[in-house]
N, CA, C and O atoms as a printed pandas DataFrame, in Angstrom:
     atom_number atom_name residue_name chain_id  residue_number  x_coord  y_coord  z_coord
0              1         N          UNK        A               1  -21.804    8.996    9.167
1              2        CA          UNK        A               1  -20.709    9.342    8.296
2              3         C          UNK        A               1  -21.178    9.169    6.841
3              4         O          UNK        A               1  -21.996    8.330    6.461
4              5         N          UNK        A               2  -20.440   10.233    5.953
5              6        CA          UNK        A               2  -20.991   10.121    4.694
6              7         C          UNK        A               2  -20.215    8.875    3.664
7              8         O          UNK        A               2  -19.144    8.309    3.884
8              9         N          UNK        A               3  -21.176    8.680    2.464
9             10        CA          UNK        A               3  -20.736    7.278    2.104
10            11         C          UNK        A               3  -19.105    7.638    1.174
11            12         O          UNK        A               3  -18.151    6.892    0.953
12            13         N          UNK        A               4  -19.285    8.748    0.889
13            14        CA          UNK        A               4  -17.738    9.379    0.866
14            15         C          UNK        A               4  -16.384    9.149    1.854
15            16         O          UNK        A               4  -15.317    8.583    1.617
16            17         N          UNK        A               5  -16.970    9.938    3.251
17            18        CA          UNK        A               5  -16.228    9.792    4.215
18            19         C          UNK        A               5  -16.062    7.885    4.667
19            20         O          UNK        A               5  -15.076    7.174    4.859
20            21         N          UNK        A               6  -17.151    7.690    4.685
21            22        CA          UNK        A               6  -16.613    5.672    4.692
22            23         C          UNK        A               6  -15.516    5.247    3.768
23            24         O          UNK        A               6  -14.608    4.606    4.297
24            25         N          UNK        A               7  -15.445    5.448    2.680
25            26        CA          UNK        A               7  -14.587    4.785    1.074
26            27         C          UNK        A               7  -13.476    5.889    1.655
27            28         O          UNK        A               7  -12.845    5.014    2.247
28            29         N          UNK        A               8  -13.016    6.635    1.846
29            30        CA          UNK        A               8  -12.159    7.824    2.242
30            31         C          UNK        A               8  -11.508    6.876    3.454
31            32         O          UNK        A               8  -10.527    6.138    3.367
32            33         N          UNK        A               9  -12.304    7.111    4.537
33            34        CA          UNK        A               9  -11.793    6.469    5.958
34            35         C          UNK        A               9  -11.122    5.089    5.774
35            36         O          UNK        A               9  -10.346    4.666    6.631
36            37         N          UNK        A              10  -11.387    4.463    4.780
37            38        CA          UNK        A              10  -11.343    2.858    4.652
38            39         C          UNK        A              10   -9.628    3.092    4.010
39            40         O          UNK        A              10   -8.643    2.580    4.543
40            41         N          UNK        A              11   -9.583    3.988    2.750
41            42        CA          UNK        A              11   -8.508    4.265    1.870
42            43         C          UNK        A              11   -7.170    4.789    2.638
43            44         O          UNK        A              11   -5.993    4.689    2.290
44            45         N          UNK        A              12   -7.566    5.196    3.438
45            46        CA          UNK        A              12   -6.950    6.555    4.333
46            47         C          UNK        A              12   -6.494    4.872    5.486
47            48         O          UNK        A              12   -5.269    4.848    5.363
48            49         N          UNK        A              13   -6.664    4.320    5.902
49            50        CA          UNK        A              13   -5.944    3.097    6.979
50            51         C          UNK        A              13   -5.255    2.099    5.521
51            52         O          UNK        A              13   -4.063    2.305    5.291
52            53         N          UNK        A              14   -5.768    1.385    4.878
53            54        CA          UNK        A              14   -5.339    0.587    3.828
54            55         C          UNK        A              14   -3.891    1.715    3.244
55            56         O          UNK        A              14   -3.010    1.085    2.660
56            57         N          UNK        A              15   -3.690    2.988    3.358
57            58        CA          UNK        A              15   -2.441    3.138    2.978
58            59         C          UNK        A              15   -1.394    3.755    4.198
59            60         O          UNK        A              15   -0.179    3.862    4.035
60            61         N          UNK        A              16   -1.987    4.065    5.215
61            62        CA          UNK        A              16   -0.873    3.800    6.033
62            63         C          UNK        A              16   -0.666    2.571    6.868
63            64         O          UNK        A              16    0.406    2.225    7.364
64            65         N          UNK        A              17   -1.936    1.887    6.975
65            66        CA          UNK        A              17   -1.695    0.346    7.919
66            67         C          UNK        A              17   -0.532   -0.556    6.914
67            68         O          UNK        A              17    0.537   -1.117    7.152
68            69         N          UNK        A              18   -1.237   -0.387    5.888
69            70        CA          UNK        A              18   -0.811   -1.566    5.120
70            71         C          UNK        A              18    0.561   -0.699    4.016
71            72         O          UNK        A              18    1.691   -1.182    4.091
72            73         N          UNK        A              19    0.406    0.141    3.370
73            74        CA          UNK        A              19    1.090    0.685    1.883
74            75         C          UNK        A              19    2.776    1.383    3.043
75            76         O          UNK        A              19    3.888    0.932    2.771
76            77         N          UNK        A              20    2.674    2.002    3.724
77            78        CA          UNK        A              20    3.246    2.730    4.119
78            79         C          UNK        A              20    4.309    1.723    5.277
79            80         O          UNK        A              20    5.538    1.750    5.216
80            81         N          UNK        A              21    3.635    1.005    6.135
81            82        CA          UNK        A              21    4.131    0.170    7.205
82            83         C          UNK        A              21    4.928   -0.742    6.198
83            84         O          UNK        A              21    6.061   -0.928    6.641
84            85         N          UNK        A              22    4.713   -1.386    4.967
85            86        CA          UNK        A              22    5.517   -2.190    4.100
86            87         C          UNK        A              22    6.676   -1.470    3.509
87            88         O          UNK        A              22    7.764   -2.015    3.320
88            89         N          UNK        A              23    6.339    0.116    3.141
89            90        CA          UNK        A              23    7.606    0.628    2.681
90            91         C          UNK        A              23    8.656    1.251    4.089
91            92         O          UNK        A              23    9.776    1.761    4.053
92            93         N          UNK        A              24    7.936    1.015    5.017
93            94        CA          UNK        A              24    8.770    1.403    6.143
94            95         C          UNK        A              24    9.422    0.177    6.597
95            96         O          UNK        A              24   10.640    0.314    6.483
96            97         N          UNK        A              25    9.209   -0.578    6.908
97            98        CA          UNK        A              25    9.757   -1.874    6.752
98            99         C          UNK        A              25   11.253   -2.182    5.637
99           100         O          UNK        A              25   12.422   -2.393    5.960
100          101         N          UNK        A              26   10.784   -2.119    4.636
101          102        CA          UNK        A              26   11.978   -2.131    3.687
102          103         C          UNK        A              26   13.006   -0.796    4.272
103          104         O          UNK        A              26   13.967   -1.198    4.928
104          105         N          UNK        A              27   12.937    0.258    4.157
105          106        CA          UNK        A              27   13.230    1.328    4.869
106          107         C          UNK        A              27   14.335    0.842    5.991
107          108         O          UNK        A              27   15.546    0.795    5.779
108          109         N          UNK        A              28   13.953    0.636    6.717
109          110        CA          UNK        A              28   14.513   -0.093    8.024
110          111         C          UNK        A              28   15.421   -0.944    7.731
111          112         O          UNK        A              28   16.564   -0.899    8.187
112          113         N          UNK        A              29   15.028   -1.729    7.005
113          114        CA          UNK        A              29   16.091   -2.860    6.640
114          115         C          UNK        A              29   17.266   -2.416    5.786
115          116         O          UNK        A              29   18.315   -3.059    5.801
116          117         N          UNK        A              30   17.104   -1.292    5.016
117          118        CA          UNK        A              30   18.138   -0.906    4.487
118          119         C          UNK        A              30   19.258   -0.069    5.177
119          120         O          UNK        A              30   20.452   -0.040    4.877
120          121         N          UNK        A              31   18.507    0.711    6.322
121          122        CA          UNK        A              31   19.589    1.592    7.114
122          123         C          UNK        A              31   19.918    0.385    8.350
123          124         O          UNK        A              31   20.138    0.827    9.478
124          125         N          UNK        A              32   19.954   -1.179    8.138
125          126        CA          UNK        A              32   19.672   -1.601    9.477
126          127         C          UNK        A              32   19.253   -1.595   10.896
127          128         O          UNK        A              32   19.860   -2.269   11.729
128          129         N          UNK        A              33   18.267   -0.880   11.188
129          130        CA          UNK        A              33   17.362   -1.015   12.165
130          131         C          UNK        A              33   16.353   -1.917   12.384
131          132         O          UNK        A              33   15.472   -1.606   13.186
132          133         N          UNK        A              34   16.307   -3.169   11.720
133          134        CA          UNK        A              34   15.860   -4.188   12.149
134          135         C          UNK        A              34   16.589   -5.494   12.707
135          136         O          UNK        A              34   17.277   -6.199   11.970
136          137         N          UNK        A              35   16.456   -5.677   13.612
137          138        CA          UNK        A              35   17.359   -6.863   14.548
138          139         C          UNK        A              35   17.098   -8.410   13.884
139          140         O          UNK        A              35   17.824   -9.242   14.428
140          141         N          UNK        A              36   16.402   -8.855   13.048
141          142        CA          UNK        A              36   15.822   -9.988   12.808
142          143         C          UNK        A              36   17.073  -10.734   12.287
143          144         O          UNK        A              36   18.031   -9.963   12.213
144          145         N          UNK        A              37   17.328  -11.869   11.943
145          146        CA          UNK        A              37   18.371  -12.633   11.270
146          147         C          UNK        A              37   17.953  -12.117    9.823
147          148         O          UNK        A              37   18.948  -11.645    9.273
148          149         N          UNK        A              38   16.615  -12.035    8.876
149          150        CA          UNK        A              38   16.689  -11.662    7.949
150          151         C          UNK        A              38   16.705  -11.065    7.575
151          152         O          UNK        A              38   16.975  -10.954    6.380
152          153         N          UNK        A              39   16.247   -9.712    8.808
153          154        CA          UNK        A              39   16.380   -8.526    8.115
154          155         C          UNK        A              39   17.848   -8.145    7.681
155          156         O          UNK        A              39   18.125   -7.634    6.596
156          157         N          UNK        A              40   18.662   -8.429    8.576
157          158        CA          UNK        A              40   20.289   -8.358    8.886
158          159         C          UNK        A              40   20.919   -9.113    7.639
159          160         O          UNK        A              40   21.985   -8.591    7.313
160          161         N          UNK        A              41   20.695   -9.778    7.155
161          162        CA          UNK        A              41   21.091  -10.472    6.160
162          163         C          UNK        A              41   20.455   -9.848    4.756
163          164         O          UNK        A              41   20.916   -9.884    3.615
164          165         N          UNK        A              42   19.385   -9.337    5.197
165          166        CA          UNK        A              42   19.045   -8.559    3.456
166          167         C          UNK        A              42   19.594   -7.160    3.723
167          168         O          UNK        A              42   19.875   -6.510    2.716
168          169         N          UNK        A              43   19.812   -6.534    5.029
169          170        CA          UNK        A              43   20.584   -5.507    5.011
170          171         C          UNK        A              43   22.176   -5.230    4.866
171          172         O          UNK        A              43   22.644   -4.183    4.420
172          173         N          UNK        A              44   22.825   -6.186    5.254
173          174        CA          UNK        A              44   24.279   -6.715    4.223
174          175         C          UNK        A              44   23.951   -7.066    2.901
175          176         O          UNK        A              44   24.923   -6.737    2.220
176          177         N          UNK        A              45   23.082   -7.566    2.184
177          178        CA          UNK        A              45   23.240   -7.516    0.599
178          179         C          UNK        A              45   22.873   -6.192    0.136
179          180         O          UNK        A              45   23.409   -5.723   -0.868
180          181         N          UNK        A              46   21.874   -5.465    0.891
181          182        CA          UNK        A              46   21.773   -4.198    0.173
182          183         C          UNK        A              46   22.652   -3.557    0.486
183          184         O          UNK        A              46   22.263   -2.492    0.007
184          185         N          UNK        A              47   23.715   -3.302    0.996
185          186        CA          UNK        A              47   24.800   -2.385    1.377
186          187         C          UNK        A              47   25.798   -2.454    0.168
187          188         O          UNK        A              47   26.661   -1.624   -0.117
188          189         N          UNK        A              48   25.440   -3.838   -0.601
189          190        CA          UNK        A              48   26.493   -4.048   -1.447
190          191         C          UNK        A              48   25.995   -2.868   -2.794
191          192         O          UNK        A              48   26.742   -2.798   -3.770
192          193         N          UNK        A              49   24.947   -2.148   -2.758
193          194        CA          UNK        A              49   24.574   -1.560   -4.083
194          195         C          UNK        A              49   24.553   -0.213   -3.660
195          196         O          UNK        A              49   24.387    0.278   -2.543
196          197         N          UNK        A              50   24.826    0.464   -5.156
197          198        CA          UNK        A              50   25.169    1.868   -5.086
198          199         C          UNK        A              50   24.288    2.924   -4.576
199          200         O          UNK        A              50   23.516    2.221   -3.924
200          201         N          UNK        A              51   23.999    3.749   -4.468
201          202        CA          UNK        A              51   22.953    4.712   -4.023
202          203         C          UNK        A              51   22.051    4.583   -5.105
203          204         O          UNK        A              51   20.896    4.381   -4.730
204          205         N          UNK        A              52   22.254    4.651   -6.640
205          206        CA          UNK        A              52   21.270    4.593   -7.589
206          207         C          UNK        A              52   21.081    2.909   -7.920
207          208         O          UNK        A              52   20.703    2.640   -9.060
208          209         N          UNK        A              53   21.246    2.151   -7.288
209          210        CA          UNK        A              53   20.561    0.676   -7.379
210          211         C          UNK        A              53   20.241    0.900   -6.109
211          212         O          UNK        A              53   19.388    0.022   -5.983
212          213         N          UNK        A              54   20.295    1.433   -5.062
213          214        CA          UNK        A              54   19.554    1.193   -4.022
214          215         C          UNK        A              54   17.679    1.878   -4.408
215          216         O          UNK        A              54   16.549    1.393   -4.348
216          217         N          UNK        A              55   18.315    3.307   -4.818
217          218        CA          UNK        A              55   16.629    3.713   -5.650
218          219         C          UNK        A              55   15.762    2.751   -6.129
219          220         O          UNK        A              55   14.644    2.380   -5.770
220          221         N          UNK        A              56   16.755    2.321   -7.301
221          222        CA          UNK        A              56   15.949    1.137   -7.856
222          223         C          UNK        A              56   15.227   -0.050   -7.149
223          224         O          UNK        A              56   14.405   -0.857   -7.584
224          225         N          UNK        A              57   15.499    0.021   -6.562
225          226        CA          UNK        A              57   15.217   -1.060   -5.824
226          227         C          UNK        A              57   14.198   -0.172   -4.602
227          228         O          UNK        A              57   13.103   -0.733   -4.587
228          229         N          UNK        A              58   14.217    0.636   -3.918
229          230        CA          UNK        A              58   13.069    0.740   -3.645
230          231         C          UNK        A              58   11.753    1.927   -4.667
231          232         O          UNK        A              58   11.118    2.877   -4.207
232          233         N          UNK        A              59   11.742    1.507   -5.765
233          234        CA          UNK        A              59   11.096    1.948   -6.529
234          235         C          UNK        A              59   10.444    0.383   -6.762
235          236         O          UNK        A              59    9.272    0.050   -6.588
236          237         N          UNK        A              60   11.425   -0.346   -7.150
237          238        CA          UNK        A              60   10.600   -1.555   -7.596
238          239         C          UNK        A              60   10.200   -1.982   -6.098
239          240         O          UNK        A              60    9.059   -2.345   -6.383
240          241         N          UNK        A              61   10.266   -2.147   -5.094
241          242        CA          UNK        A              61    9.503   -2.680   -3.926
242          243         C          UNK        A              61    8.155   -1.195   -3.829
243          244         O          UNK        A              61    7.060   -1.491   -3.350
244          245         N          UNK        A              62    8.299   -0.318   -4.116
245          246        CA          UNK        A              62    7.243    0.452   -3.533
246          247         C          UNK        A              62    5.919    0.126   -4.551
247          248         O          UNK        A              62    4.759   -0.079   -4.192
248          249         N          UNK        A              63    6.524    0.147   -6.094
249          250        CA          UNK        A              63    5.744   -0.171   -7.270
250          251         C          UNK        A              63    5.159   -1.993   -6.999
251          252         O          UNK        A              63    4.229   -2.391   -7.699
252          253         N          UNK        A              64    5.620   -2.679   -6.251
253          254        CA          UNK        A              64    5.185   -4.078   -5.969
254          255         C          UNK        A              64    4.495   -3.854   -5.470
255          256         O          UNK        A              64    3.396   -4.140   -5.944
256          257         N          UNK        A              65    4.532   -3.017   -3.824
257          258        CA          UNK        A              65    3.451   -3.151   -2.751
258          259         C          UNK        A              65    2.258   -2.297   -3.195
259          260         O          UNK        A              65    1.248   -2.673   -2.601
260          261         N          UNK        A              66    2.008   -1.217   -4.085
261          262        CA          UNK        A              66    1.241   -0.701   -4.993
262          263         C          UNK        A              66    0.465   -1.420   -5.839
263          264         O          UNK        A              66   -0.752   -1.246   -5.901
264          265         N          UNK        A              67    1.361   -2.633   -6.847
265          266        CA          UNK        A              67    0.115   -3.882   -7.772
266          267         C          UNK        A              67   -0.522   -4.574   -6.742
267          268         O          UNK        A              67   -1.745   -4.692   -6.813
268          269         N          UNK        A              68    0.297   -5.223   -5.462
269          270        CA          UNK        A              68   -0.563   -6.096   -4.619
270          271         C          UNK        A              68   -1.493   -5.520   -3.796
271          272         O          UNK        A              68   -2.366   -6.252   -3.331
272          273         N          UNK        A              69   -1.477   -3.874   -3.411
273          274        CA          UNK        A              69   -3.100   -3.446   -3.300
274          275         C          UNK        A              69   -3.995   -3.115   -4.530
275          276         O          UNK        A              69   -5.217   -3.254   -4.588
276          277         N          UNK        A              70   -3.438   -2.805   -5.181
277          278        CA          UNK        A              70   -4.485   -2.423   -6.869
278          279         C          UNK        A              70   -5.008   -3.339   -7.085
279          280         O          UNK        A              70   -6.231   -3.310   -7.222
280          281         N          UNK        A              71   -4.096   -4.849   -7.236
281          282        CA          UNK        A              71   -4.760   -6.336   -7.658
282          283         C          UNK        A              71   -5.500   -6.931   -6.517
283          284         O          UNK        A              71   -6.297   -7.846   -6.721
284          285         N          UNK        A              72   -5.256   -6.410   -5.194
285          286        CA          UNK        A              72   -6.252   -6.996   -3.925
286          287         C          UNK        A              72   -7.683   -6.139   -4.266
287          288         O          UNK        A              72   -8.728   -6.776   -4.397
288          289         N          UNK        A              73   -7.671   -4.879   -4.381
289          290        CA          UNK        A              73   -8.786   -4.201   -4.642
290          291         C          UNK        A              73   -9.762   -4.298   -5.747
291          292         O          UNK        A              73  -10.988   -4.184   -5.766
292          293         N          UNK        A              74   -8.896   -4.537   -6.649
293          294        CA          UNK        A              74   -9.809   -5.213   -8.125
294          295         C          UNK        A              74  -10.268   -6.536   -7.966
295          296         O          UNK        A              74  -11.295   -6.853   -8.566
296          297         N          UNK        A              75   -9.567   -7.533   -7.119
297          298        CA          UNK        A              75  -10.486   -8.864   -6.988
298          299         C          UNK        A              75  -11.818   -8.523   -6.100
299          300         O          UNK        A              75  -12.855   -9.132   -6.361
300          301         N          UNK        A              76  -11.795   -7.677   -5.187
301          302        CA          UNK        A              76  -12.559   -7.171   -4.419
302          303         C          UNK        A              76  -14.021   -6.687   -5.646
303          304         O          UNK        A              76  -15.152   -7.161   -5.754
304          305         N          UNK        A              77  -13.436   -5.751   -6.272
305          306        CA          UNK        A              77  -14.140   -5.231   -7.636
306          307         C          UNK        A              77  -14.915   -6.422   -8.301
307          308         O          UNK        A              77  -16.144   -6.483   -8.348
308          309         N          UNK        A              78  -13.836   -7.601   -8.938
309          310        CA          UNK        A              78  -14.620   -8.194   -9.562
310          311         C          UNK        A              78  -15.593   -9.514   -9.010
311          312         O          UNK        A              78  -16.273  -10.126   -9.834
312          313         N          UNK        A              79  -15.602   -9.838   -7.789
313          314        CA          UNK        A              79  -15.785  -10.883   -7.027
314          315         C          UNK        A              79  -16.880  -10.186   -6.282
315          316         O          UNK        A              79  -17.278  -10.546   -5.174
316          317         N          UNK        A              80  -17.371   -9.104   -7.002
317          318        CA          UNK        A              80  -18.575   -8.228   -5.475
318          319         C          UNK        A              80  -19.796   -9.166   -5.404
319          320         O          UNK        A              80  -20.755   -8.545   -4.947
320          321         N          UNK        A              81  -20.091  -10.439   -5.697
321          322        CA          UNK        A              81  -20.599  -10.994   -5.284
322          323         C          UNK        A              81  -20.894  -11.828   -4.345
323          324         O          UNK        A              81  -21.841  -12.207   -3.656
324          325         N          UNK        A              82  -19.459  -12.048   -4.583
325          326        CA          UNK        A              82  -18.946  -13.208   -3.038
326          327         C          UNK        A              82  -18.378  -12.276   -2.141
327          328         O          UNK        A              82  -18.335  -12.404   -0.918
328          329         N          UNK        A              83  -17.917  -11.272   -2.851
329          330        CA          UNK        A              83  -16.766  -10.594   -1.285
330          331         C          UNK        A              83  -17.409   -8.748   -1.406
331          332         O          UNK        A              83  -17.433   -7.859   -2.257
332          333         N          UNK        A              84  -17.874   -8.960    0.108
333          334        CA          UNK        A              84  -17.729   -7.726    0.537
334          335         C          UNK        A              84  -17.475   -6.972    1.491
335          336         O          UNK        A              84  -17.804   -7.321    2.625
336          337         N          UNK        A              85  -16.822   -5.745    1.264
337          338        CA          UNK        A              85  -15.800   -5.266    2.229
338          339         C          UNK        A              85  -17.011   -4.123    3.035
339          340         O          UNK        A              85  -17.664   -3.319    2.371
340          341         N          UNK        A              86  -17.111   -4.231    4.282
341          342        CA          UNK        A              86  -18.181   -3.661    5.117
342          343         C          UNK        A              86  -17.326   -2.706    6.029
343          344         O          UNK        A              86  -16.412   -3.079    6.763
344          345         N          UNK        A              87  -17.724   -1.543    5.882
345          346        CA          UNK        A              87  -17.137   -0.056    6.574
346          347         C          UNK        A              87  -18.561    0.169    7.123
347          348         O          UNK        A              87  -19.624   -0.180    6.609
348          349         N          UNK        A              88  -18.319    0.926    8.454
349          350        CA          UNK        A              88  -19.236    1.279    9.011
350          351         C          UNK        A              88  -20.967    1.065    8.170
351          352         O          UNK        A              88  -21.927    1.731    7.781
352          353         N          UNK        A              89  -20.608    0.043    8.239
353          354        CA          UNK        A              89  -22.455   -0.660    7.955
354          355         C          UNK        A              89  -22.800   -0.550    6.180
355          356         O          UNK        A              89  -23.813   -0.987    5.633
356          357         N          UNK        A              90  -21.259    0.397    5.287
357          358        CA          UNK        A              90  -21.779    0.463    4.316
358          359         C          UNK        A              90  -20.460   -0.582    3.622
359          360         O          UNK        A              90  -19.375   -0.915    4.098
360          361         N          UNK        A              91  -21.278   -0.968    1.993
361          362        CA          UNK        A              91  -20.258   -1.781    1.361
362          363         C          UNK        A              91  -19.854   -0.910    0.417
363          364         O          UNK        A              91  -20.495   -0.413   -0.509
364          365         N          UNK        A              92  -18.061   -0.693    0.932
365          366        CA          UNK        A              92  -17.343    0.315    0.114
366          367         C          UNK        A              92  -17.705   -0.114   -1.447
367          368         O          UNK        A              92  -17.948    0.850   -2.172
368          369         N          UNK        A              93  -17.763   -1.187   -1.957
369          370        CA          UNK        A              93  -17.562   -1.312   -3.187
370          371         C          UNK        A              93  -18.513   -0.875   -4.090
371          372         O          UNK        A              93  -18.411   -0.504   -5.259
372          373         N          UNK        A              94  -19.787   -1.022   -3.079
373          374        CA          UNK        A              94  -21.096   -0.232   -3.916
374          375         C          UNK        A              94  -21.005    1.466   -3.601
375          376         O          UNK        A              94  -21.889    2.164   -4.098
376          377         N          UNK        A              95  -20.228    1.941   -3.002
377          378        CA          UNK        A              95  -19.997    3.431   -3.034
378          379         C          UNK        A              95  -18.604    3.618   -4.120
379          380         O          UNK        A              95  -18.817    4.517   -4.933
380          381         N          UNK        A              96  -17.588    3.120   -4.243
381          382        CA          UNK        A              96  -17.047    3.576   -5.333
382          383         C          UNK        A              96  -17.626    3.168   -6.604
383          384         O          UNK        A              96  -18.555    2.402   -6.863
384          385         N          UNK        A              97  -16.630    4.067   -7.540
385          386        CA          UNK        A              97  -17.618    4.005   -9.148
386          387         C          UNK        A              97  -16.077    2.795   -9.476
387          388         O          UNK        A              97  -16.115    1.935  -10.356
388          389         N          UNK        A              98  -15.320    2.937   -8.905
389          390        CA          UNK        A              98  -14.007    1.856   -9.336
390          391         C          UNK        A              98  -13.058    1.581   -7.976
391          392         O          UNK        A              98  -11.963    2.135   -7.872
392          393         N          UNK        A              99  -13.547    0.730   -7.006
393          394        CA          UNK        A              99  -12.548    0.885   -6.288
394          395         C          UNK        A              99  -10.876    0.667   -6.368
395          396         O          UNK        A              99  -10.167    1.342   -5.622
396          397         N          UNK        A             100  -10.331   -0.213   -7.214
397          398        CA          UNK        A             100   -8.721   -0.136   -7.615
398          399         C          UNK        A             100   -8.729    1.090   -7.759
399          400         O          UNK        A             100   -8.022    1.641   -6.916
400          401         N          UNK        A             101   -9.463    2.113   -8.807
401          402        CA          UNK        A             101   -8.653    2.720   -9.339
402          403         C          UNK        A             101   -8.711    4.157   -8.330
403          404         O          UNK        A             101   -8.219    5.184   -8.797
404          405         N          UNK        A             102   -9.322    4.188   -6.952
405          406        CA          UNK        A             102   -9.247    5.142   -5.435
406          407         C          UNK        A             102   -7.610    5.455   -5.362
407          408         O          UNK        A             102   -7.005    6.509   -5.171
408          409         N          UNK        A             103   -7.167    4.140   -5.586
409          410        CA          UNK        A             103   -5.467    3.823   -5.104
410          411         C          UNK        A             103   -4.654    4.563   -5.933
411          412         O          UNK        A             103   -3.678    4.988   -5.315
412          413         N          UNK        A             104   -4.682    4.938   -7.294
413          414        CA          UNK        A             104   -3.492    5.458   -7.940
414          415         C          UNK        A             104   -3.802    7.306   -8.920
415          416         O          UNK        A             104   -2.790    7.935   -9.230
416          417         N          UNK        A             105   -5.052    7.841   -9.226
417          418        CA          UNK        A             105   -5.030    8.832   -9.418
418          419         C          UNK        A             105   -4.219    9.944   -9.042
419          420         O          UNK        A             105   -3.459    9.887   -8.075
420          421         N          UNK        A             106   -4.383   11.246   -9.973
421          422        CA          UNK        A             106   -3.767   12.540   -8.737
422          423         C          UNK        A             106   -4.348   12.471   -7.589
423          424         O          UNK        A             106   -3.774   12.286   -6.516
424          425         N          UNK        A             107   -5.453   12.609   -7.753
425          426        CA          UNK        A             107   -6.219   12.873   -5.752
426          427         C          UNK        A             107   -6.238   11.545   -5.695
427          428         O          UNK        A             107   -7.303   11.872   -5.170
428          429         N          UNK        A             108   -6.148   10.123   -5.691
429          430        CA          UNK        A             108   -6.328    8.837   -5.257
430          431         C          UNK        A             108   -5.591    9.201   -3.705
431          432         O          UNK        A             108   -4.871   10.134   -3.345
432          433         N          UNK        A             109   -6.158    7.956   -2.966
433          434        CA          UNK        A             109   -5.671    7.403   -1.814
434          435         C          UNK        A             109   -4.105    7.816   -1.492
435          436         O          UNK        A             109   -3.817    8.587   -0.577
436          437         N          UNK        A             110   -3.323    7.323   -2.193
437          438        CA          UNK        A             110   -1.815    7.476   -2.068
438          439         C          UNK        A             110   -1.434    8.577   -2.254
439          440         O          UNK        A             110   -0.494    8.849   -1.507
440          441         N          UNK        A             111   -1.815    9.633   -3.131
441          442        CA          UNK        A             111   -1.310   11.005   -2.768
442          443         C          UNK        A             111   -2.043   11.836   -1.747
443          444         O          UNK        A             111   -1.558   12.715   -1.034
444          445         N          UNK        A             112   -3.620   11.306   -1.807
445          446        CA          UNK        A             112   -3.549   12.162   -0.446
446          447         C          UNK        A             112   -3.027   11.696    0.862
447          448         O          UNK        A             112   -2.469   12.495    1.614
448          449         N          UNK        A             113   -3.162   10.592    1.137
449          450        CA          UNK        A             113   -3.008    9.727    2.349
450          451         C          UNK        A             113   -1.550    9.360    2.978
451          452         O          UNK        A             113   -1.217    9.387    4.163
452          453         N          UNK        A             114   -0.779    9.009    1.831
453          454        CA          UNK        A             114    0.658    8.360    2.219
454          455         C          UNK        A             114    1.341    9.250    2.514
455          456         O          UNK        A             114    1.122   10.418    2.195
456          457         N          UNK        A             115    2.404    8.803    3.256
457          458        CA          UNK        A             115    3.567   10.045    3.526
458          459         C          UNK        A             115    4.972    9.411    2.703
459          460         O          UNK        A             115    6.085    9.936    2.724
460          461         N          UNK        A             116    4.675    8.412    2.133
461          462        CA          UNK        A             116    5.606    7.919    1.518
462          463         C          UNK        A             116    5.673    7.978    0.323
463          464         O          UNK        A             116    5.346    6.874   -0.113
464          465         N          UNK        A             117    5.903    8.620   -0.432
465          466        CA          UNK        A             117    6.039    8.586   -2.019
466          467         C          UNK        A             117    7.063    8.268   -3.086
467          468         O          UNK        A             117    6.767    8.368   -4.276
């Protein structure tokens, strides 16, 4: 596989394992389809807000789960000494020219990859 297709393949799970399963999650909890005691309980407080504070609010949760991969990926970035992230035998970080910044461009990770926007 090319060292493209590795940093690609890697970007391409990191936003639906992780970016997408978190905004689906919130998701859920707002139309209540989660059975949990907490979910049920944060899904009665969100019922209390309007359709345009409900936006808000998942704008600010989608824009959260967005800094905590940008800021997971940049420690990754700046720590490439101690930490490295190993894809099929290669280290993504020495194939990107910036790995945070894979995550938020026009063509980045999240517009091609997510189904959640």
């Amino acid at each position: 596989m090319s060292d493209k297709k590795n940093l690609d393949s890697f970007g391409k799970q990191l936003i639906t394992s992780v970016r997408d399963r978190s905004i689906e999650k919130f998701e859920k909890i707002t139309i209540g389809a989660l059975k949990s005691q907490k979910a049920l309980e944060l899904h009665k407080l969100i019922q209390q807000f309007d359709e345009n504070q409900k936006k808000v609010i998942r704008t600010l949760i989608i824009e959260s789960i967005d800094n905590t991969i940008f800021n997971f990926l940049d420690m990754i970035e700046q720590h490439e000494d101690n930490i490295k992230l190993i894809v099929s035998n290669k280290n993504i970080n020495e194939i990107s020219d910036g790995l945070s910044g894979e995550l938020l461009t026009e063509d980045g990770w999240i517009e091609r990859f997510s189904k959640l926007k």
